[in-house]
C-alpha positions in Angstrom: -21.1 12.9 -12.8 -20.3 12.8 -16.2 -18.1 15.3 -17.6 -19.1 17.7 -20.1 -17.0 17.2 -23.0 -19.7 17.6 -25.9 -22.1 15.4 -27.6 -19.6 12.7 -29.1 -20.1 11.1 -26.2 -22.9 9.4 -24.5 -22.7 8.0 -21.0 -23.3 5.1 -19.9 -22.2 4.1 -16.3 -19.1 4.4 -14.1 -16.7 1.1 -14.3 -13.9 2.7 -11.8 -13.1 4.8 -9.0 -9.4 5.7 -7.7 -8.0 8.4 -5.7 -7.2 10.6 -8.4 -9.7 10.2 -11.1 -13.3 8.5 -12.2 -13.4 5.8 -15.4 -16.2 5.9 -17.3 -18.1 3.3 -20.1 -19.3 5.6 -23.0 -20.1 5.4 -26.1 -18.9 7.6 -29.3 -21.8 8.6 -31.0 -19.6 8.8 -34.4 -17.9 5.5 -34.8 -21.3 3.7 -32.4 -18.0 1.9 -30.3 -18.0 1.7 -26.7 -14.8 3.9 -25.3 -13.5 3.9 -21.9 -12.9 8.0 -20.3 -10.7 8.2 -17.7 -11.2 12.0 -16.2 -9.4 13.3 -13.1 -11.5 14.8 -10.1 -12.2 18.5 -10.6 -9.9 19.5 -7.7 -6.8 17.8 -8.6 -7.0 18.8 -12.5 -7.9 22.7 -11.1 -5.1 22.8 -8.6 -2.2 20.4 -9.6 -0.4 21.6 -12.5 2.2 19.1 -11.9 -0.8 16.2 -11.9 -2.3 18.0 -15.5 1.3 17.8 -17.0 1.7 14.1 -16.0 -2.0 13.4 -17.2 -0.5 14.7 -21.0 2.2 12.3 -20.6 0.5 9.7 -19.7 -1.7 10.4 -23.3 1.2 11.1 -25.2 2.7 7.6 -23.9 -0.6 6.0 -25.0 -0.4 7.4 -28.4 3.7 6.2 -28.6 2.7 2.8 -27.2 2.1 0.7 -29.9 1.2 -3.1 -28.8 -1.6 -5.7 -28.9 -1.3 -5.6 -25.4 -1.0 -2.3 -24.2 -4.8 -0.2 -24.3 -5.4 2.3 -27.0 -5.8 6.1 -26.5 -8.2 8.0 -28.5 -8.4 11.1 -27.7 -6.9 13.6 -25.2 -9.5 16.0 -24.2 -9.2 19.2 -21.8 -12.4 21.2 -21.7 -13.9 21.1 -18.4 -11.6 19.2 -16.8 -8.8 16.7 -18.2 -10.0 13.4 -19.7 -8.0 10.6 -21.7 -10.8 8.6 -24.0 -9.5 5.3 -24.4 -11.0 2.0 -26.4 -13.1 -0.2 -24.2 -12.3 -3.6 -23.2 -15.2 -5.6 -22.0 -13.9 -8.3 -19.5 -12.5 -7.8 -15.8 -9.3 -6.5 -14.1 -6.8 -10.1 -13.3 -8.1 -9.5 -10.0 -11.4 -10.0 -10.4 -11.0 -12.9 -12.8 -9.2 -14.9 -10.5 -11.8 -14.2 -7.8 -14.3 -15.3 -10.1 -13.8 -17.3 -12.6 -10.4 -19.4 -11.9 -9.1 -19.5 -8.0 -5.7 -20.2 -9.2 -4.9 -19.9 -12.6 -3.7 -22.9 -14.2 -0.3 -23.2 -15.7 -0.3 -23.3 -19.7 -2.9 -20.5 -19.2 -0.8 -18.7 -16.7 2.5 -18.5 -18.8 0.4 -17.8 -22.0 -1.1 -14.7 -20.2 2.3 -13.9 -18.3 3.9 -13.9 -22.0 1.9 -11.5 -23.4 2.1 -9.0 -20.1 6.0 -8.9 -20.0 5.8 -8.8 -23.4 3.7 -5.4 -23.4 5.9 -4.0 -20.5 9.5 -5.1 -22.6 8.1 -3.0 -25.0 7.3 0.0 -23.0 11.2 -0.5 -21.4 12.5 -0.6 -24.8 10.4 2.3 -26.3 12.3 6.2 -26.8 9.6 8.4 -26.6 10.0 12.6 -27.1 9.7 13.4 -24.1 13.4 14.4 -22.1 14.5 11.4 -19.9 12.1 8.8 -21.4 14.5 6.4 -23.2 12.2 3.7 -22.1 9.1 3.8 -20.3 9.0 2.0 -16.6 5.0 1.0 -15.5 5.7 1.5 -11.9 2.3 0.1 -11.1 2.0 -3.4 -12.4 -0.7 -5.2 -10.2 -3.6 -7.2 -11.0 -6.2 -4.7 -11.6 -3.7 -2.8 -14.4 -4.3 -6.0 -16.6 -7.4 -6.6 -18.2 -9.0 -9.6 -19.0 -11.2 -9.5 -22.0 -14.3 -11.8 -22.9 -12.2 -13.2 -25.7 -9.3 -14.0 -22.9 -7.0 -11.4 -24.3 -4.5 -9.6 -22.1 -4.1 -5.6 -22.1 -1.8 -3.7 -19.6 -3.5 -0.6 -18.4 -2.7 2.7 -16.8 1.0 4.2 -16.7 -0.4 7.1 -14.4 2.5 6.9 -12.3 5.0 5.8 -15.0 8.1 7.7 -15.5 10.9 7.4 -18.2 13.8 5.0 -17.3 16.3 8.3 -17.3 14.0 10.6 -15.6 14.3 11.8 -12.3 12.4 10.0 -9.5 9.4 12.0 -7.8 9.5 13.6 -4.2 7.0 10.9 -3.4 6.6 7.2 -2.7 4.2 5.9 -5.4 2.6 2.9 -6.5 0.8 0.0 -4.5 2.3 -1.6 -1.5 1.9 -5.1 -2.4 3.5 -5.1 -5.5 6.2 -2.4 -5.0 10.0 -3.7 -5.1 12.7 -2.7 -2.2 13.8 -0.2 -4.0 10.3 1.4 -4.7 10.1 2.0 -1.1 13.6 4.2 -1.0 12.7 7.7 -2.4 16.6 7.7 -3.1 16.8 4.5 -4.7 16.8 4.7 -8.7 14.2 2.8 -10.4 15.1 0.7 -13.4 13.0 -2.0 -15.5 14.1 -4.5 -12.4 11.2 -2.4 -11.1 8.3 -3.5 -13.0 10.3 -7.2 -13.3 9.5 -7.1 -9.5 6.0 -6.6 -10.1 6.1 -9.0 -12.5 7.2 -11.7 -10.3 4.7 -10.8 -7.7 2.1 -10.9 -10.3 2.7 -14.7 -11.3 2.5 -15.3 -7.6 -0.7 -14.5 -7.4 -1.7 -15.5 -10.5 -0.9 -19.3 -9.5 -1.6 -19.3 -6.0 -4.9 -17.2 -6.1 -3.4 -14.9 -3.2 -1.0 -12.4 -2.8 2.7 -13.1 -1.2 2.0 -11.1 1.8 -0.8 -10.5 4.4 -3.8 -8.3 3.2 -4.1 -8.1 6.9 -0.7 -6.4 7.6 0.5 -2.5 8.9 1.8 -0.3 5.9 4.8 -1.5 8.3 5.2 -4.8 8.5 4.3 -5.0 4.6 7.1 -2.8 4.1 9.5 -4.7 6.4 8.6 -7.9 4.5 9.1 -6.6 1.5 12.4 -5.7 2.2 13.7 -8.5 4.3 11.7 -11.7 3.9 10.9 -13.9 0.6 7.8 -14.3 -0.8 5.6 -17.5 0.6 6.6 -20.8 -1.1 3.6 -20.8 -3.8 3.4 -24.7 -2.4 2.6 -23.3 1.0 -0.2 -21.1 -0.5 -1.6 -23.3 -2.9 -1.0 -27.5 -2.9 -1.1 -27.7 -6.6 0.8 -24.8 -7.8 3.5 -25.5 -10.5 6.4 -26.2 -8.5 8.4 -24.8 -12.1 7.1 -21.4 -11.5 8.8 -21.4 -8.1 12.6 -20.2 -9.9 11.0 -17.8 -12.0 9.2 -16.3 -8.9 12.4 -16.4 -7.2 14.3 -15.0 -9.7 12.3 -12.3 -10.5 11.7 -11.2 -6.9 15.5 -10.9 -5.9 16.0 -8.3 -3.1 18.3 -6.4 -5.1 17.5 -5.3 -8.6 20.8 -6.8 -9.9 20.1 -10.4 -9.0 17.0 -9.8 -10.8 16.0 -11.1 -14.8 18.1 -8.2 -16.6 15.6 -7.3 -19.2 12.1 -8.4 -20.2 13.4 -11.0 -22.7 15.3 -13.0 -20.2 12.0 -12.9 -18.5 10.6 -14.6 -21.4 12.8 -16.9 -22.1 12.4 -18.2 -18.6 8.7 -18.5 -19.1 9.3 -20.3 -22.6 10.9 -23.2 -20.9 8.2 -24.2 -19.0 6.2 -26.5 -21.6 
C-alpha cells in the first residue's frame, strides 16, 4: 500500500520488495518528475528505533554524497511511517541487465561501467561526513542489484542501508549478502575497512564478465561461507570461454583472503582497470 505522505505525491506502482522496506515509482505532482520512495514496513519503523536512526543516516548520507554516480535524495519524510524520496532511474538493477540484455558483459563495456562504480564508492570511502565515526563512508552491500543500469547506459550505486562510517563501530550483527560478502564480513569481530567494499568490487567484475556468480547459487549458508573463506573464486575461463583473460589479476587481486593483500584504496583499483585498453 502506498503510504500516506500527502498529495505531492501520486503513486504509480511498486518497483521493489526487501526485507526491511517497499520501493515505490511516484511521481511529484510539483516538479511532474518521476521519484523513487523507499519506505520501511510499518513494524520495523514502529518498533526499531535503532532501524529509524539508521534510516536518517542513510538520508543524511544521500544528501552528503555528492556524485554522478551515486542516486539523489530528495526528501526525507516521517509522517506515517519513514520514507526517503529519491530521483528515479528508469533502467534495471546489473542483475537483471545481464540476464537480459548482455549474458556476459563485454570488456570495453565492462571496465567503462566498473570505472564509474569504484569510482562512486572511492568517493564515498573518501567522503567525512558529520556524523561521529564516519570519516569515510563503507557500502557494505555492493552487489548487482545496488547498481542501476539506466536506459541511457549510465551507472548509479544505490542503497547504503547497511553502510557504516569507516571509524564506526561494527553492529552486533552479520549484515550484507552472502555472495558478495568478504572473509572478514563474516567475522562479527573482524574490522571492516574499504578492502570491504573492494571485495565486493572484485566479485562484482566476476560476474559482470562471466554472467554468473563465483560460487554456487545452489549452496548451504555453510558451504558458501566456507568457500568464501577458504577457496578462490572460479577461474572466469572456467565459467565463461571468452572472458578477458586481463580481468583475471584484477579479480584476483581484488578478492585476496586477507584485506591487506587487497587493492589499498579505490584509486589503485582504478588504475588497474585503466591498463586494460
Amino acid at each position: 500500500m502506498f503510504p500516506k505522505i500527502g498529495s505531492q505525491y501520486q503513486f504509480i506502482k511498486e518497483v521493489g520488495r526487501g526485507g526491511t522496506g517497499v520501493v515505490n515509482l511516484a511521481i511529484d505532482t510539483h516538479s511532474g518528475l518521476p521519484v523513487a520512495i523507499k519506505t520501511l514496513f510499518a513494524g520495523i519503523s514502529d518498533s526499531n528505533p535503532e532501524m529509524l536512526v539508521k534510516f536518517r543516516i542513510e538520508a543524511n548520507l544521500y544528501l552528503m554524497l555528492s556524485h554522478p554516480n551515486i542516486v539523489k535524495l530528495k526528501n526525507l519524510i516521517i509522517q506515517n511511517g519513514a520514507h526517503l524520496v529519491m530521483e528515479y532511474i528508469e533502467g534495471q538493477p546489473l542483475d537483471e541487465y545481464i540476464f537480459n540484455v548482455t549474458g556476459p558483459i563485454p570488456t570495453q563495456v565492462t571496465v567503462a561501467m566498473m570505472k564509474d562504480i569504484v569510482s562512486a564508492v572511492g568517493y564515498a570511502h573518501n567522503k567525512r561526513i558529520a556524523i561521529e565515526g564516519y570519516d569515510g563512508v563503507l557500502h557494505l552491500d555492493i552487489k548487482p542489484g545496488n547498481i542501476l543500469i539506466s536506459k541511457q547506459g549510465e551507472v548509479k550505486v544505490i542503497d547504503y542501508g547497511i553502510s557504516q562510517g569507516s571509524d564506526e563501530e561494527r553492529g552486533e550483527k552479520i549484515m550484507g549478502s552472502p555472495m558478495y560478502m568478504a572473509p572478514e564480513q563474516l567475522d562479527i569481530n573482524a574490522k571492516l575497512s574499504p578492502q570491504t567494499d573492494i571485495y565486493a568490487l572484485g566479485v562484482l567484475l566476476h560476474q559482470m564478465v562471466t554472467g554468473d556468480t563465483p560460487y554456487s547459487k545452489k549452496s548451504t549458508q555453510e558451504e558458501l561461507f566456507n568457500s568464501i573463506k577458504n577457496k578462490p573464486l572460479k577461474r572466469i575461463t572456467d565459467v565463461y570461454p571468452f572472458a578477458d583473460n586481463r580481468l583475471q589479476f584484477i579479480i584476483d587481486k581484488a578478492t585476496k583472503k586477507y584485506p591487506h593483500n587487497r587493492y589499498k584504496d579505490c584509486n589503485e583499483f582504478l588504475a588497474a582497470l585503466e591498463e586494460i585498453n
